[in-house]
C-alpha positions as a printed NumPy array, in Angstrom:
array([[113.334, 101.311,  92.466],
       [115.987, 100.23 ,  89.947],
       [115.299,  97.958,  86.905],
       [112.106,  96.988,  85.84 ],
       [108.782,  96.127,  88.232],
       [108.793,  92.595,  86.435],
       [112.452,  91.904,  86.647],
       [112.85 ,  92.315,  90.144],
       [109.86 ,  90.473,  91.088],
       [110.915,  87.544,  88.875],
       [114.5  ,  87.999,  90.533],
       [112.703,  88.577,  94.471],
       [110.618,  85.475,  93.86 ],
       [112.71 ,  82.685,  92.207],
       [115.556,  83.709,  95.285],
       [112.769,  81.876,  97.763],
       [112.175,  78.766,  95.889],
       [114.999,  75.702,  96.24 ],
       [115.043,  73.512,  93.345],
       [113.48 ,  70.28 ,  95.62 ],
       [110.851,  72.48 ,  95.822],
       [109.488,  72.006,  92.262],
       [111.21 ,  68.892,  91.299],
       [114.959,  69.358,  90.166],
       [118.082,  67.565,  91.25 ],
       [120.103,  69.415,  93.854],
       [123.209,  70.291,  92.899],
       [126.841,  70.898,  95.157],
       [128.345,  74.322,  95.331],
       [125.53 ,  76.687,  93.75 ],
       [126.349,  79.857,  93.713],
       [122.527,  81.378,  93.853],
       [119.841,  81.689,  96.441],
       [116.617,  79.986,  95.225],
       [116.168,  78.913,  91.511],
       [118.695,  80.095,  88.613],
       [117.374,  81.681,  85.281],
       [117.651,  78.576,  83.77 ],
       [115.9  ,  76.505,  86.26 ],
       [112.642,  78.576,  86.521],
       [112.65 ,  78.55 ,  82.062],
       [112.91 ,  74.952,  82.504],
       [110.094,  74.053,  85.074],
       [108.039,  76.678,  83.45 ],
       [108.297,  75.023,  79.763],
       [109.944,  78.589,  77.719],
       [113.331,  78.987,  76.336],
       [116.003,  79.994,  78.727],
       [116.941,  82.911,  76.537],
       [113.553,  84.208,  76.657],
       [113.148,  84.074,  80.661],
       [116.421,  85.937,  80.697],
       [114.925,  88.996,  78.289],
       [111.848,  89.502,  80.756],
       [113.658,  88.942,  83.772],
       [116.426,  91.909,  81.782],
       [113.277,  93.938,  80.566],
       [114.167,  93.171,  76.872],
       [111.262,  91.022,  76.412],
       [107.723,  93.236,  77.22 ],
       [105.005,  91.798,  75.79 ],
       [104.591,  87.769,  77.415],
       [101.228,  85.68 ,  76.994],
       [ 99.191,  85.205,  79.812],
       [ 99.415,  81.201,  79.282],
       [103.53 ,  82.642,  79.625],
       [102.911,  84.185,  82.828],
       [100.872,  81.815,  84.28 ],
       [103.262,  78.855,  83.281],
       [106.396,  81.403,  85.294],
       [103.899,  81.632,  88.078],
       [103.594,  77.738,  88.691],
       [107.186,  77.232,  88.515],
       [107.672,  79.595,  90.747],
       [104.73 ,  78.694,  93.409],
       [103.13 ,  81.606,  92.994],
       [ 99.742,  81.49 ,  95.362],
       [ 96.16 ,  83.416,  93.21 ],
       [ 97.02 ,  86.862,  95.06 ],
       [101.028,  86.542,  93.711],
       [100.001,  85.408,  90.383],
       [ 97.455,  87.973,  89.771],
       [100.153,  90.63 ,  90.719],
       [102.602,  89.17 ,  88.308],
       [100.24 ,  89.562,  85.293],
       [ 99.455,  93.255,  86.263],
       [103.236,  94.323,  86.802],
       [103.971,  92.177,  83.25 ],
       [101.376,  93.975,  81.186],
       [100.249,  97.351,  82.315],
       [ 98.551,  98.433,  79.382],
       [ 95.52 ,  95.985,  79.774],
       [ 95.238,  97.037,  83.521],
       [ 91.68 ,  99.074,  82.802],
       [ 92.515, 102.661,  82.79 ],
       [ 90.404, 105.999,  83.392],
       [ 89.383, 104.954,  87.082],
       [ 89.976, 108.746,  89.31 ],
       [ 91.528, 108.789,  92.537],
       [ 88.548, 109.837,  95.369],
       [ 89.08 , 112.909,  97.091],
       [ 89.008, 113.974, 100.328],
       [ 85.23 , 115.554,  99.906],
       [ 84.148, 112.673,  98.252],
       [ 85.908, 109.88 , 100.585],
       [ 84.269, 112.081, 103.458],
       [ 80.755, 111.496, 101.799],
       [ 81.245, 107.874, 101.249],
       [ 81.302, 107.468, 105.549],
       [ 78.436, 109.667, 106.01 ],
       [ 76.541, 106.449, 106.838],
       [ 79.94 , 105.924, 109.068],
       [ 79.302, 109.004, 111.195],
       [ 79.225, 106.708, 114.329],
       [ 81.355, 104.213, 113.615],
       [ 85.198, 103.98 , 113.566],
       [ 86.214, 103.67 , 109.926],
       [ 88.511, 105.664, 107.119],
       [ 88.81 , 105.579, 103.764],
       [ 92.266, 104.321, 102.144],
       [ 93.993, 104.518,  98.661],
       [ 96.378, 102.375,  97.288],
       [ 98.838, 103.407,  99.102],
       [ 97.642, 102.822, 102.216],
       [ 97.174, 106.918, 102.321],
       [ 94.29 , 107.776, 104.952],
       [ 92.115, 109.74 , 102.687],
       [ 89.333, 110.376, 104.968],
       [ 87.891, 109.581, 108.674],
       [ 85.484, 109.639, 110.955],
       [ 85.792, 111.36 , 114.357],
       [ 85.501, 107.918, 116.074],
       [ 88.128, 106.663, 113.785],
       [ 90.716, 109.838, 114.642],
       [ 89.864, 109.559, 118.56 ],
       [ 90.385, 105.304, 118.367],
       [ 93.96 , 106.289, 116.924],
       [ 94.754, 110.352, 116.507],
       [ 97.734, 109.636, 114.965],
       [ 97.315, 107.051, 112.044],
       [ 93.487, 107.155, 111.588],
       [ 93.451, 110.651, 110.007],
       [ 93.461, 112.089, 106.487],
       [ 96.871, 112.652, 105.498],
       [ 98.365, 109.812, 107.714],
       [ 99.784, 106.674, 105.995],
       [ 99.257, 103.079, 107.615],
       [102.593, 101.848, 106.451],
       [104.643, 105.025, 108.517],
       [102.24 , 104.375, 111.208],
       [102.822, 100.764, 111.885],
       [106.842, 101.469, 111.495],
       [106.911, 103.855, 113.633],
       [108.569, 103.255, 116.965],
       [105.573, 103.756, 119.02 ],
       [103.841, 100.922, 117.406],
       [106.844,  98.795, 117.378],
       [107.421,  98.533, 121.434],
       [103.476,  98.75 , 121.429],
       [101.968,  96.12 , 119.121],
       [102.12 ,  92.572, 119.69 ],
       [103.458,  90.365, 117.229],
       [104.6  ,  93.718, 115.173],
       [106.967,  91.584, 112.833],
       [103.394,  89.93 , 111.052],
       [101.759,  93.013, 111.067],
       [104.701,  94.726, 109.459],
       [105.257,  92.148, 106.836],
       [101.01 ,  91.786, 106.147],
       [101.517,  95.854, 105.839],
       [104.09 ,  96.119, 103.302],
       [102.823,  93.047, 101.469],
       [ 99.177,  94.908, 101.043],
       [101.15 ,  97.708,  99.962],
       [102.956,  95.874,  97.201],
       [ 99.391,  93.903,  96.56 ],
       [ 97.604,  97.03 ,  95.682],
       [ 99.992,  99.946,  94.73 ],
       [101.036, 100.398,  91.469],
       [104.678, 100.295,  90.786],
       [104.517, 103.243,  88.112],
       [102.523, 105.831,  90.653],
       [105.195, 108.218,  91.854],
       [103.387, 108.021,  95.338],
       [104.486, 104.577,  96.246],
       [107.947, 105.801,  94.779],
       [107.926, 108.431,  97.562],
       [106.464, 106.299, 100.491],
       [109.516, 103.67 ,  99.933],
       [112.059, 105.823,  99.741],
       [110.632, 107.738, 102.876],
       [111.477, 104.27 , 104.544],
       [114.687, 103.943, 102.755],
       [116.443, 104.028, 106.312],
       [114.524, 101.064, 107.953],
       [116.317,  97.842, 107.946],
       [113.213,  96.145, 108.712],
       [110.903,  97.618, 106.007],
       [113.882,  97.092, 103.14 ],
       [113.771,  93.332, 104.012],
       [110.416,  93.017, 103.842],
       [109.783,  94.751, 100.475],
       [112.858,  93.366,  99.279],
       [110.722,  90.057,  99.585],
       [107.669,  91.143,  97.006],
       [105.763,  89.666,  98.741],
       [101.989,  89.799,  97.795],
       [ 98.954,  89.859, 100.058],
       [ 95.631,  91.918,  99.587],
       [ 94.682,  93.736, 102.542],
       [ 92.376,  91.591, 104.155],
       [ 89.792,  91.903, 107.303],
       [ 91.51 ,  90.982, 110.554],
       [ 92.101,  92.399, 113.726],
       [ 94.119,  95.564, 115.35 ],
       [ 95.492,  96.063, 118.533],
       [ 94.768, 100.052, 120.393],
       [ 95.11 , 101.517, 123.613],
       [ 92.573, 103.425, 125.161],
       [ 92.259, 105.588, 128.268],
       [ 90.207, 103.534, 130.963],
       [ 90.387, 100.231, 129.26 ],
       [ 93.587,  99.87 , 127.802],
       [ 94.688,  97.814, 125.016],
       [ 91.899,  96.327, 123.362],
       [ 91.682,  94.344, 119.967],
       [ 89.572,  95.655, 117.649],
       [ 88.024,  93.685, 114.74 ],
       [ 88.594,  95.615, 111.509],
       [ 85.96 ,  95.176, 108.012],
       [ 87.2  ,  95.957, 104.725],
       [ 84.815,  97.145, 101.975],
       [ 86.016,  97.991,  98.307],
       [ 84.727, 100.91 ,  96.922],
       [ 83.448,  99.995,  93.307],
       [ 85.152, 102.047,  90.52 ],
       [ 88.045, 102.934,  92.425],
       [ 90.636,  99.703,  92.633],
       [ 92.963,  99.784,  95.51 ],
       [ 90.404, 101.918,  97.592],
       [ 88.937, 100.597, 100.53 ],
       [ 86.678, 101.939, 103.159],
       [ 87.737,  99.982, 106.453],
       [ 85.636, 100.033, 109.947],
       [ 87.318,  98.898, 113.315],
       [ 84.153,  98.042, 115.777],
       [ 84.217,  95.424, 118.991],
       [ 82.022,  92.829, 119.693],
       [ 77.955,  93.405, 121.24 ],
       [ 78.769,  93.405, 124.561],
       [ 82.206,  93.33 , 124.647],
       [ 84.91 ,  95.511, 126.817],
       [ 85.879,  97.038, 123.558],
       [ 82.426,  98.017, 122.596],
       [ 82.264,  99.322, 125.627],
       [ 85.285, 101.002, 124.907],
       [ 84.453, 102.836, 121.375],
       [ 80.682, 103.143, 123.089],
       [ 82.819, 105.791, 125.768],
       [ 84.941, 107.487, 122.811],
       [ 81.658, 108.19 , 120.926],
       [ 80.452, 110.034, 124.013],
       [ 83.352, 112.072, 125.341],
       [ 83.425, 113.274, 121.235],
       [ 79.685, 113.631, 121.036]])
């Protein structure tokens, strides 16, 4: 990832908005996508010279009334804003939380034993998972697997319905919660260096926690079912979630995890 985290954010994020969009004149024959340097210092009330040194990295420690005046002008939503401030200064991010391992992230679903659920890191890593969870999907609900290979893998491309949303809500959770200094996420992008569709999508920044929602499987006897997925944070661990996939009472894909549990009891 060249340059700075904050500089190309700044430079992902002023690309999408047009200068109607926050008030200014429209000009003939610009030569930029979205908002200039200039532009964004001027909506956002600081000198033009001093956007340019944090969008060049020369500039590292900006105020948080600073940040948050950049993140109006450029119509940053909470989620996007929030991100901004913890890419722009690092060193107040609270340090000394541990990573969970796999023993521990196994305890934590102990009281999981019969549901489907896993435990992920920032990353989107699969630390740990029930047997439910591995026989709902034995190839990205496992420890070891990673949710962002598994939903750009071809497989779940010519298998999931509306696979463009679910890609981009993927890769914006992983932006949301991975940090950019962790030589993990370093490793899982350029793992996915080769995918035209995954280098748009980060090349977008775009920033979106991930949320509770639904996922689409296919299972012997019933076949593809949607599954409604729960997302818990584990306190003390940012970034880690535990997340359960369960159907409706009395619904086919109850029914469904009801006959998984059994032929893996």
């Amino acid at each position: 990832m060249d340059g700075t985290p904050l500089g190309e954010y700044l430079r992902a994020r002023r690309a999408l908005v047009h200068p109607e969009d926050v008030g200014l004149p429209v000009t003939r024959h610009r030569r930029v996508a979205g908002l200039r340097r200039d532009e964004v210092a001027l909506v956002a009330g600081i000198s033009a010279d001093y956007y340019l040194r944090l969008e060049q990295g020369r500039e590292r420690h900006p105020s948080h009334q600073v940040l948050g005046a950049i993140a109006r002008a450029l119509l940053l939503d909470v989620e996007a804003s929030a991100y901004l401030q913890r890419i722009a200064l690092p060193a107040e991010v609270s340090a000394g939380h541990g990573r969970i391992d796999a023993v521990s992230a196994q305890r934590l679903l102990d009281p999981w034993a019969h549901a489907a659920a896993i435990v992920i890191n920032p990353t989107l890593d699969v630390v740990a998972a029930t047997e439910l969870a591995k026989a709902v999907s034995p190839t990205a609900f496992v420890a070891g697997a990673n949710l962002v290979i598994s939903v750009f893998d071809p497989s779940t491309r010519a298998f999931a319905p509306g696979w463009e949303q679910l890609a981009s809500d993927t890769v914006a959770a992983l932006r949301s919660s991975g940090d950019p200094s962790d030589p993990r996420l370093s490793e899982l992008v350029s793992s996915l260096r080769d995918d035209e569709d995954f280098l748009r999508l980060w090349a977008r920044h775009d920033v979106r926690a991930f949320t509770s929602g639904t996922n689409m499987h296919y299972i012997d006897g019933y076949g593809s079912i949607e599954l409604k997925r729960q997302n818990f944070a584990i306190p003390g661990y940012p970034g880690y979630l535990l997340v359960t996939s369960y159907g409706e009472p009395g619904s086919a894909e109850e029914r469904a995890l009801s006959s998984l549990a059994r032929v893996d009891a």
